[in-house]
MARRO-688798 format. One line per 5 residues: their letters; for each residue x negated, y negated, z of C-alpha. Coordinates in steps of 0.2 Angstrom, whole numbers, padded with zeros to 4 digits, m for minus. Each point is the difference from the previous one (the first is absolute). Layout:
a	X Y Z | ...
This chain:
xxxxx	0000 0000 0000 | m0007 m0016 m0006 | m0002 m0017 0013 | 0009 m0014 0001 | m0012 m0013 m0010
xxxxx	m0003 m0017 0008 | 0005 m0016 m0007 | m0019 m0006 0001 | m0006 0019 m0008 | 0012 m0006 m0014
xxxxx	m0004 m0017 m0003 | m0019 0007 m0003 | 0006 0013 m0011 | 0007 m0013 m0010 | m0015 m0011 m0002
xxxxx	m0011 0016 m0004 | 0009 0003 m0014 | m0007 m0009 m0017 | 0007 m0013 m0008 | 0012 0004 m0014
xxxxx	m0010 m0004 m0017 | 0010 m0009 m0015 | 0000 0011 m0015 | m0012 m0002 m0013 | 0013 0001 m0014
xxxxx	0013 m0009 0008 | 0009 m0007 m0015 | 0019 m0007 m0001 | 0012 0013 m0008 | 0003 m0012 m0012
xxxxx	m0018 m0001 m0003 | m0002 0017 m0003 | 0014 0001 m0010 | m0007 m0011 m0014 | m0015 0008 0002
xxxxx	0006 0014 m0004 | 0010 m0004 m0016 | m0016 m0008 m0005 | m0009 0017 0000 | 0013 0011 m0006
xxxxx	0002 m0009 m0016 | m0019 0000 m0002 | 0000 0017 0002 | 0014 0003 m0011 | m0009 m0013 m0012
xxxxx	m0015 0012 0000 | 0004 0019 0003 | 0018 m0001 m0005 | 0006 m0009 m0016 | m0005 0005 m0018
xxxxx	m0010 m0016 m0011 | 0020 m0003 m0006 | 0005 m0001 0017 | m0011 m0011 0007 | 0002 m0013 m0012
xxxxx	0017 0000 0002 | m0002 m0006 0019 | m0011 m0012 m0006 | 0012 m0007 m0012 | 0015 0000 0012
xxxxx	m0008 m0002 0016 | m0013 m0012 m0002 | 0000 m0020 m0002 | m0001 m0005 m0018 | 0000 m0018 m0003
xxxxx	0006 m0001 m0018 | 0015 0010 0003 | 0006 m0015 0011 | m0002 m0011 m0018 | 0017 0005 m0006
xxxxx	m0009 0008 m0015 | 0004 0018 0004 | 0017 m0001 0003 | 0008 0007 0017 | m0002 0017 0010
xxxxx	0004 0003 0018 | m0016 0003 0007 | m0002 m0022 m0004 | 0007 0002 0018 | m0013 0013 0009
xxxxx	m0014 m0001 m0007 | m0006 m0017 0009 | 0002 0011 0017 | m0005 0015 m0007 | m0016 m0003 m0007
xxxxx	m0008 m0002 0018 | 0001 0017 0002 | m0011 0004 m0015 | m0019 m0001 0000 | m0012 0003 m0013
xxxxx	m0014 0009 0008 | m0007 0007 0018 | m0011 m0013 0003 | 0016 m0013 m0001 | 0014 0011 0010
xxxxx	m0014 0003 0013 | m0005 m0018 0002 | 0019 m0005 0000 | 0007 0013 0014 | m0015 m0007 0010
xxxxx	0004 m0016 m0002 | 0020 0003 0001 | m0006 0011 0021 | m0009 m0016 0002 | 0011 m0012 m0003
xxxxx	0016 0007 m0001 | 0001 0010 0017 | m0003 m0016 0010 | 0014 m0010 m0011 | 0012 0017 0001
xxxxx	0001 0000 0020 | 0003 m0017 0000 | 0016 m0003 m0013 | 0006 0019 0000 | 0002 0013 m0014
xxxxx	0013 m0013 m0007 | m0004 m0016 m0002 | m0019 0008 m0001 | 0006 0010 m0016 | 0007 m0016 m0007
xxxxx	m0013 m0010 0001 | m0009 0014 m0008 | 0013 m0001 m0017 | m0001 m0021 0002 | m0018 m0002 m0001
xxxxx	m0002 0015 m0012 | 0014 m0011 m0011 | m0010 m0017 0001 | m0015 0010 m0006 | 0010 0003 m0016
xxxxx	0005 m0015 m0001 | m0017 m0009 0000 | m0007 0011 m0010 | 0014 m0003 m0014 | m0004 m0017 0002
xxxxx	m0014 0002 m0006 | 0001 0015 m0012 | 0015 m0002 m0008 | m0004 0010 m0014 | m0010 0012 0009
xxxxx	0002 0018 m0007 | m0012 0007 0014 | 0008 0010 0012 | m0002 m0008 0020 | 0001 0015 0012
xxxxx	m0007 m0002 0020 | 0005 m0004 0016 | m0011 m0013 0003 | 0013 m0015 m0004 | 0009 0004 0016
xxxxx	m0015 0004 0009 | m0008 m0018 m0005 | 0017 m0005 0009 | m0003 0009 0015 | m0016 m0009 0001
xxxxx	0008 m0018 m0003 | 0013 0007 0015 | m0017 0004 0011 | m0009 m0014 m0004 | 0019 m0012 0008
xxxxx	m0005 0010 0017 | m0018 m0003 0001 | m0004 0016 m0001 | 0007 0003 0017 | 0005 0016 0006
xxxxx	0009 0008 0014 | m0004 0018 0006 | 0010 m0002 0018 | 0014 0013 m0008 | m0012 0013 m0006
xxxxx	0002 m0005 m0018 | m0010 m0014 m0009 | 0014 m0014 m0004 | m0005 m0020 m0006 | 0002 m0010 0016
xxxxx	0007 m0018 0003 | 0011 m0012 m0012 | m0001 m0002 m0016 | m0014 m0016 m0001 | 0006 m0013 m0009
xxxxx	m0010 m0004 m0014 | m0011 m0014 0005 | m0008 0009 0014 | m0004 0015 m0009 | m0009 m0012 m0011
xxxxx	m0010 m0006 0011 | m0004 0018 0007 | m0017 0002 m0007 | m0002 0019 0003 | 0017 0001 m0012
xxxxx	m0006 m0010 m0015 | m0015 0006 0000 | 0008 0019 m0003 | 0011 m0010 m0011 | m0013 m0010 m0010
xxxxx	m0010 0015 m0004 | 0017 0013 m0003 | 0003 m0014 m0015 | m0017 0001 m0006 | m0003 0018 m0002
xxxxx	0017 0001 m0006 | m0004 m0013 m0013 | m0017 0008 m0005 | 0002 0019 0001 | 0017 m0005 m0012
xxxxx	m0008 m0011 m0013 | m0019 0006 m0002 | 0002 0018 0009 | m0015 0002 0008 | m0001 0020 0003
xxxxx	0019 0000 0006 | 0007 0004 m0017 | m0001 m0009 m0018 | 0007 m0018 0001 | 0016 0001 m0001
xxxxx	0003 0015 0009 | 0002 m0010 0017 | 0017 m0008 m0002 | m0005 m0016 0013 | 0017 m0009 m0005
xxxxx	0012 0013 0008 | m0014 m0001 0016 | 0002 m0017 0001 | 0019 0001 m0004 | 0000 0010 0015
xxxxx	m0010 m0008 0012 | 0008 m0017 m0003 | 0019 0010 0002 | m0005 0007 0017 | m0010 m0015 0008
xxxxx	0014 m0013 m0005 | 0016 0012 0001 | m0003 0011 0015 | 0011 m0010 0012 | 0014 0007 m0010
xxxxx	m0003 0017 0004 | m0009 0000 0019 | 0013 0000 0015 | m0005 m0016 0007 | m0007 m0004 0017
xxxxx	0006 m0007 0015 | m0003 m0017 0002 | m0007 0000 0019 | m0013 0010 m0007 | m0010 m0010 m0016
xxxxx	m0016 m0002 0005 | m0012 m0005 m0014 | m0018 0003 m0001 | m0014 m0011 m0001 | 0000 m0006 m0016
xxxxx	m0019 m0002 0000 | 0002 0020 m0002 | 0000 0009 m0006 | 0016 0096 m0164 | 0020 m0003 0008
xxx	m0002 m0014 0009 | m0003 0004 0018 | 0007 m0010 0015
């Protein structure tokens, strides 16, 4: 028969015990879940799909500017296709960079809006890449696939926190209001990462450099991106009590691939 175990016996027994360890892999459902897609239609893409096949997902799933002209008359996938191109990816080296970037980025942002609002912002920045990079190539007949569009949003949504984070919960989530404007500009850590984002953006996409032949790097839906997350996050984040804005020292602080 077993004793009756002290209050004190169990308080140490408590603080022997180690500390519970966050998860290496600790990323949002939601996360995971685009991540996911991502893969299996790479997978498909390469193992799966005849030469015929393949090109037919390309047709109808990726971004093709000319299309939009008016030129080629109407089709239903008009609709999809600036959605679905992010998940298509044009090599390893470019769906292995991108998921990277999307656990980075993505699981911070994710724990902050929810699946939601977090899978929203996803379609509306991945939309305002297209659009940019319509803009520009209107008669484009390159096919723009990559997730990088909305992953440059999530960075222009990091960059209106600072950076911050908050891991009190067990899950990494971006802490504090949305900045305003003028003091993350005056947050030099931010437009620093900022400065040079829009530099190798600019570089990689127009002279190449090792990263792909110019062109490849589609830097307009980047930026299409980046500018859609850092100006239109406040329409997706939940808010933040009043009682609690604190701001920081300002002192601180071949397809076209996205």
């Amino acid at each position: 028969m077993s004793e009756p175990t002290s209050p004190l016996e169990t308080e140490q027994s408590e603080e022997a015990q180690p500390p519970r360890r966050e998860p290496v892999f600790n990323l949002p459902p939601v996360v995971l879940a685009v991540i996911g897609i991502c893969a299996a239609v790479f997978l498909l893409q390469q193992y799966v799909l005849t030469e015929d096949q393949q090109i037919t997902l390309l047709t109808d799933g990726a971004f093709i500017p000319v299309l939009y002209t008016g030129q080629y008359g109407f089709d239903w996938f008009l609709f999809t296709r600036p959605f679905t191109y992010a998940f298509l990816h044009g090599g390893v080296a470019h769906i292995v960079i991108n998921m990277i970037a999307l656990a980075a980025f993505g699981s911070p942002l994710a724990n902050r809006l929810g699946w939601f609002r977090f899978a929203l912002f996803f379609a509306a920045t991945g939309l305002a890449s297209v659009v940019l990079f319509w803009a520009v190539h209107p008669y484009g007949e390159a096919p723009l696939v990559g997730a990088s569009g909305a992953i440059s949003g999530m960075m222009g949504a990091a960059a209106r926190f600072g950076f911050r984070t908050d891991r009190a919960s067990g899950k990494a989530a971006f802490a504090g209001p949305v900045l305003p404007i003028a003091i993350v500009l005056r947050m030099r850590g931010v437009v620093n990462f900022l400065g040079a984002w829009m530099v190798i953006n600019l570089v990689t996409g127009l002279f190449g450099l090792g990263l792909g032949a110019p062109g490849q790097i589609a830097w307009e839906a980047h930026i299409g991106g980046l500018v859609a997350g850092f100006f239109g996050l406040r329409w997706f984040d939940r808010g933040w009590p009043a009682a609690e804005l604190e701001f920081p020292d300002q002192d601180s602080g071949k397809d076209q691939h996205t």
